[in-house]
Steps between C-alpha positions, in 0.01 A plus 500: 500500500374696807675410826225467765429745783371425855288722673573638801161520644382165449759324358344398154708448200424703242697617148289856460564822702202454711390176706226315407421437828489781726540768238819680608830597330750429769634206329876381539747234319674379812217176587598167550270206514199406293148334699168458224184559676241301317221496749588728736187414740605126523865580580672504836800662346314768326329537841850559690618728212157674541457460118065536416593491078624265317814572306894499462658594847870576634578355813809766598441865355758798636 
């Protein structure tokens, strides 16, 4: 099984070598955290986290 990466950039999980979301290979194993964005434009948190797609996010990436 793939272990998941976290992007460094925007913070979406991904398993490839590119993210989905912002298109850039600086991707790291050291995350901690998971938030779902479902509806991003309905959500306070994805607001906060200035998260506009919706998608698998880490909440600590280093």
């Amino acid at each position: 099984m793939a272990r998941e990466l976290a992007c460094r950039k925007c913070r979406a999980i991904t398993i490839g070598k590119v993210c989905s979301i912002c298109k850039s290979s600086d991707l790291t194993r050291d995350w901690s955290g998971i938030i779902l964005i479902v509806q991003p434009e309905n959500s306070q948190v994805a607001k906060t986290l200035e998260i506009t797609q919706k998608g698998k996010y880490a909440l600590k990436v280093t």
